[in-house]
N, C-alpha and C positions, 0 to 999 in steps of 0.2 A: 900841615893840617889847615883846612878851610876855616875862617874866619867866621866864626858862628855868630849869625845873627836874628833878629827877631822874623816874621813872616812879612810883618809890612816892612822892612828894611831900614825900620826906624827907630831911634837913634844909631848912628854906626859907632858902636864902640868895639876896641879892641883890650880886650886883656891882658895880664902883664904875662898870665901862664894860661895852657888850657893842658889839662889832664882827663883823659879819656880812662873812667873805673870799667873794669872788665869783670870781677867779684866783688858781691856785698863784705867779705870780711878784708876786703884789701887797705892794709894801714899805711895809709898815704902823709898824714898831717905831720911826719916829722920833717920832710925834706920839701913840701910844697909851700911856699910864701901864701900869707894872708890876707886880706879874707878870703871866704870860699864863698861859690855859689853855683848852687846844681842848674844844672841847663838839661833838656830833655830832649825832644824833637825838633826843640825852636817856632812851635804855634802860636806861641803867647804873641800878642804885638809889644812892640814900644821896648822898655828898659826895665823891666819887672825881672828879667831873666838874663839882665846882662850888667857886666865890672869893667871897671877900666882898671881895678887895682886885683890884685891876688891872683886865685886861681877861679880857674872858669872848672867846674869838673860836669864833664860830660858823661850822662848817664845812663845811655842809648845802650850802652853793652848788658847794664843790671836788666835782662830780656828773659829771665827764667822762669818759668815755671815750679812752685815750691809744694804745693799742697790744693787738691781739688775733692771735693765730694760731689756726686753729681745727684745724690739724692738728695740733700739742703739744700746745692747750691752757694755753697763756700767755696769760695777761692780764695788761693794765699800765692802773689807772686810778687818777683823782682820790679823795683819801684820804675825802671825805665822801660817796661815793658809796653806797647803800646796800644791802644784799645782795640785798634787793627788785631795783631795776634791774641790779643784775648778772646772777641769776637767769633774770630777761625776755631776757634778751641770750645768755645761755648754754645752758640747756637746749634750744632748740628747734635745736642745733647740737650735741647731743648730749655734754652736758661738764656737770661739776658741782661745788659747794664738796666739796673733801674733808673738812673740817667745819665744819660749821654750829650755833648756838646756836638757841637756842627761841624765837628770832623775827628775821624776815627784815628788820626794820625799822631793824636796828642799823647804822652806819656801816662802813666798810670801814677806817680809822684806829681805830675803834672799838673790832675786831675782835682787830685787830692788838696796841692799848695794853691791852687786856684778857686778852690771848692764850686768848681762849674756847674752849670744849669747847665734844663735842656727846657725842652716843649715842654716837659708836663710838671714844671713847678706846683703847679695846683694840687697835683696827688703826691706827688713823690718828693718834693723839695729837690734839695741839691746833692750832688753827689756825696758830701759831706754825712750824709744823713745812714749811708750807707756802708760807712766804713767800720769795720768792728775792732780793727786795733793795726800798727805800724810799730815797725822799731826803729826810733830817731839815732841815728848817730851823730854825737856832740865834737865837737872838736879839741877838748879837753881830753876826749880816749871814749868816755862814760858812752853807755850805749843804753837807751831806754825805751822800754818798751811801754807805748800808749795804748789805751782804749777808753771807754767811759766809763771802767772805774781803778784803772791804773794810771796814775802818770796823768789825770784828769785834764791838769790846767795846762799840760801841753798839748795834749791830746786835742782840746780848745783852738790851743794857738797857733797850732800847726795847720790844722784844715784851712784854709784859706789862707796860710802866714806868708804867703809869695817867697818860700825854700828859706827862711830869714833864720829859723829856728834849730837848726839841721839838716843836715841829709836823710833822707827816709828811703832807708834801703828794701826794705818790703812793705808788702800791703796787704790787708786782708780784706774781701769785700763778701758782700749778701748778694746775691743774683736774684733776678726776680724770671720764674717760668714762662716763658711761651710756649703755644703749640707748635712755631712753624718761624721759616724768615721771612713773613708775607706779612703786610699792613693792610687793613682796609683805611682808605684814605678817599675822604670827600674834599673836594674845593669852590669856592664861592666868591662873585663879585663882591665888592661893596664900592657904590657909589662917591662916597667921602669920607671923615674922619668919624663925623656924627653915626652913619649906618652902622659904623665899626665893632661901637660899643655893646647893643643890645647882642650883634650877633655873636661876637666872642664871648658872652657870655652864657649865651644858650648853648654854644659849642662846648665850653667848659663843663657844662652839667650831663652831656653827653659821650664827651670823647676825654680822654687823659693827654690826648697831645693836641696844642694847635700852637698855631704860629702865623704871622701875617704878613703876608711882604706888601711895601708901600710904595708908590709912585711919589717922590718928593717931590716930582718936576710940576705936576699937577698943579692947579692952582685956582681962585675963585670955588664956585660951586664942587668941585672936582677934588678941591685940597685933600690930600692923605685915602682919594682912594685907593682901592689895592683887593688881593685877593688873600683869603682866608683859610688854611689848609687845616683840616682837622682830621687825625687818626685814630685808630686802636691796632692791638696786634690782634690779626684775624685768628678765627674759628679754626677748627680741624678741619680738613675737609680732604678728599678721595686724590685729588689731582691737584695740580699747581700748573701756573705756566713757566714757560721756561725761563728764568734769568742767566744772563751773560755779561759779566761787567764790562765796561769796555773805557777804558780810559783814551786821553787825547791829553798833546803835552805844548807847550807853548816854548820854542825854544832858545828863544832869548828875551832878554829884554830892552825895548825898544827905547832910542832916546829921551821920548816922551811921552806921558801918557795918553794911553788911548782912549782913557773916557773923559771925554769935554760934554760941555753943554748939548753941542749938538747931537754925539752919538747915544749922549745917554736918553735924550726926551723921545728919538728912534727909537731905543730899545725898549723905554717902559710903553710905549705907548703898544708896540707889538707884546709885549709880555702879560699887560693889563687885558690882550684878545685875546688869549689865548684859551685854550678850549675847556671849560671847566667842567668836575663832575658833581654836581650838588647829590646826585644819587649815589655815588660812593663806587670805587673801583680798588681793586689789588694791586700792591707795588711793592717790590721787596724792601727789606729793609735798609740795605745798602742808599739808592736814589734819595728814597725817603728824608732817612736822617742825614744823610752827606753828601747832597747833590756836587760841592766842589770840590769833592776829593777826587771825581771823574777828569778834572780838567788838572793834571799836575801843572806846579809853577802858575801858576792863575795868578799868584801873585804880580807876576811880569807882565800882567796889561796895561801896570801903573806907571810902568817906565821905572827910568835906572834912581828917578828920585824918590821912590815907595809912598807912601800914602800914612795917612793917619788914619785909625779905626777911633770910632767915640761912640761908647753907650753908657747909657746914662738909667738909672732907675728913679721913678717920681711915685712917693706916696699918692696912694690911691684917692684921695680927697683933691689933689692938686692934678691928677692924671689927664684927666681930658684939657684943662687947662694948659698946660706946661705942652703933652702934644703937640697942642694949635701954633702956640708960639712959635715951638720947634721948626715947626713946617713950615711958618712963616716968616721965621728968618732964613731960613735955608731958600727959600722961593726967591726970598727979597736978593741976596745976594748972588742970585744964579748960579750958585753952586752946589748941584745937587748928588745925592749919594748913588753910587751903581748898586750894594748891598743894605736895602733900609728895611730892617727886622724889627716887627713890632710885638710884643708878645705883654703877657699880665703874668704877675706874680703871685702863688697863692699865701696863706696865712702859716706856713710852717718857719717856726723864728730856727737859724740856723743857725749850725751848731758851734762854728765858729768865732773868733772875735774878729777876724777881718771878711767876714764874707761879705758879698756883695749880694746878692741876691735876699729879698724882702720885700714884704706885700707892697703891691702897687705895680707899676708899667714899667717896660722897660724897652727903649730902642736903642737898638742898634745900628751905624750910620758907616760907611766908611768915605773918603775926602781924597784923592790924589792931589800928592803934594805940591803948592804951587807959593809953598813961601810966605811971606809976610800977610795975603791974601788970606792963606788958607788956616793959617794964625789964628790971624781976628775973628775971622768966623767964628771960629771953634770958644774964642774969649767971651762972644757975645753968648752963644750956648752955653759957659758956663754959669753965666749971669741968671740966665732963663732956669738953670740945673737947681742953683744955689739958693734961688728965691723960694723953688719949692721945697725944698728942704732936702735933694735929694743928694746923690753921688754918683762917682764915676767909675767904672771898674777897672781896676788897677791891671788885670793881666791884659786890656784894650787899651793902655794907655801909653803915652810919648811926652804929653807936655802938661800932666795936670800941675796945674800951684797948688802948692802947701795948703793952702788956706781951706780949699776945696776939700781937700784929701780929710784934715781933720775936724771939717765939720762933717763929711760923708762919711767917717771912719770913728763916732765918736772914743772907741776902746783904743784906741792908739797906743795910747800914752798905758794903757794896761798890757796891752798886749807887748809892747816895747821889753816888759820885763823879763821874757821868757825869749827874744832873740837871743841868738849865740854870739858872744861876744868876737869869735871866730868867721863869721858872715854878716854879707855887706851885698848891697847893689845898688846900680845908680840909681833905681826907682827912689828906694828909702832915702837916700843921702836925699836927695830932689824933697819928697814929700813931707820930710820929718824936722826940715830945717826950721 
């Protein structure tokens, strides 16, 4: 069996055991070593999803479908199911994730232990928000079924508990209606980091989705410009045009990485021209929300040494602040990101005790690995993180310190109560020391 690892290839750890579940009632804990820890599609970066001790159980198989109504819009399926086959099952019945992350590939447990954002934090919060109940399976045998008002304070600890609390063999979630798989989506320059601010927010009072990609290379007058995409799900209408997905795959990975200095400040500065529509055009929803699930293995442009992902969220009082810095370490040390996601969080307090997601800014950065280099950088960003009082999010993480984690995480030490003394990962062993 392949060696299951994170998407940025970072940490490489191996397991003592990996078990592949193929049924939710399958009773595995008497003859598998311990800890345990659910692994999904393998989306998450870093060591949040990965043991060097026990068993690795792999949950790709739990892919069933359990219960649908297509007149609420309740769905009840197997936790490894993944938002790809939910999607194919959903939309063509007019229903959709109320939110979704930047690739449809991830697990629906996945989803859940990570309690993911999408674009429209502002309306809908985190996918957390939308779950109406799961049954945890404990490693003691005990099986329990959460919602918010059973099983409360696991119900709590489990939406964002990075799989710590149990296995979560199903799920139940709320869909929210569209007419169609068609977005209307508008896009927009902005000059620098300063334009950024009014216009994301007038976007916000308009649209339920935006999101902003940044030029980190930029610098002086130019710092943190970038382009602003802002959606809705389209209207009814008579006709559509035609969509055809078309994927492209990368088919190895190269000795080294391919984005340096040089090819990246090429690419932003062609991407920064690129043809926008301030008057608004049709795109399915496929591009839209997952433009990098068209390019499989994309990951492999970072070479055989993977890369570090780092996003970071900053109270909205310190946002534009902490931004500027960001960009200006990142400029100062020449080492700019190929994926730099800018987005705002709105005021829905989540429901979780480890979520990441909360009012204020939040980017996203990713760094091909280059070592002791690409280290420090990321030390000096924590600095910049930690001043504003902010955090890291744990399913983008490889190397956060302690220190970080339980000033960004203040429930910790609450939520620690409701792990299964039966699971473990190197994230927490790292984090909780």
């Amino acid at each position: 069996m392949k060696t299951p690892l994170s998407w940025n290839k970072l940490p490489r750890v191996f397991s003592e055991k990996i078990h592949a579940l193929s049924y939710r009632q399958e009773p595995f804990s008497t003859h598998l070593p311990k800890p345990f820890l659910p692994y999904g599609n393998g989306r998450s970066y870093g060591d949040v999803c990965l043991t060097n001790e026990g068993t690795l159980l792999l949950t790709h198989g739990l892919d069933r479908f359990i219960e649908f109504n297509p007149v609420t819009g309740v769905i009840r399926c197997e936790a490894g199911m993944t938002l790809a086959d939910l999607l194919a099952l959903i939309v063509p019945q007019g229903w959709f994730l109320p939110v979704t992350p930047g690739t449809r590939l991830a697990t629906i447990g996945g989803a859940v232990a990570n309690d993911v954002h999408g674009k429209n934090h502002h309306v809908m919060g985190s996918f957390g928000h939308h779950v109406r109940a799961f049954e945890l399976w404990r490693s003691d045998g005990s099986i329990l079924h959460c919602s918010a008002t059973e099983n409360t304070d696991y119900f709590k600890a489990s939406i964002g508990g990075l799989g710590l609390t149990g296995l979560i063999r199903w799920v139940e979630l709320q869909l929210m209606p569209v007419n169609n798989p068609w977005m209307w989506v508008q896009s927009q320059r902005f000059q620098n980091l300063d334009e950024f601010w009014p216009l994301n927010t007038q976007a916000e009072q308009n649209f339920p989705y935006t999101v902003a990609w940044i030029d980190c290379m930029a610098s002086g007058n130019a710092r943190g410009r970038g382009i602003l995409f802002a959606g809705q799900h389209a209207a009814s209408q008579s006709t559509y045009p035609v969509f055809k997905e078309k994927t492209k795959r990368i088919p190895f990975s190269p000795p080294f990485s391919l984005i340096n200095p040089m090819s990246l400040r090429a690419f932003n500065a062609l991407y920064y021209r690129q043809g926008v529509k301030p008057q608004g055009a049709l795109s399915h929803y496929v591009p839209y929300f997952y433009p990098l699930d068209a390019i499989q293995n994309w990951n492999r442009i970072y070479g055989r040494h993977g890369f570090y992902q780092y996003q970071c969220v900053i109270p909205a009082r310190h946002a534009k602040d902490a931004a500027s810095r960001l960009l200006e370490m990142i400029v100062k040390r020449k080492d700019g990101s190929f994926l730099a996601v800018l987005k705002t969080f709105g005021n829905k307090q989540s429901v979780g005790m480890l979520s990441f997601a909360r009012p204020g800014m939040t980017f996203a950065l990713d760094f091909p690995n280059r070592g002791t280099k690409t280290l420090r950088l990321l030390a000096d960003l924590d600095t910049i993180v930690q001043e504003a009082g902010g955090a890291l999010y744990p399913a983008k993480d490889a190397r956060m310190p302690a220190h970080l984690f339980k000033s960004g995480f203040p429930q910790w030490e609450t939520f620690s109560q409701f792990i299964d003394p039966g699971f473990s990962s190197n994230f927490w062993k790292r984090v909780s020391a």
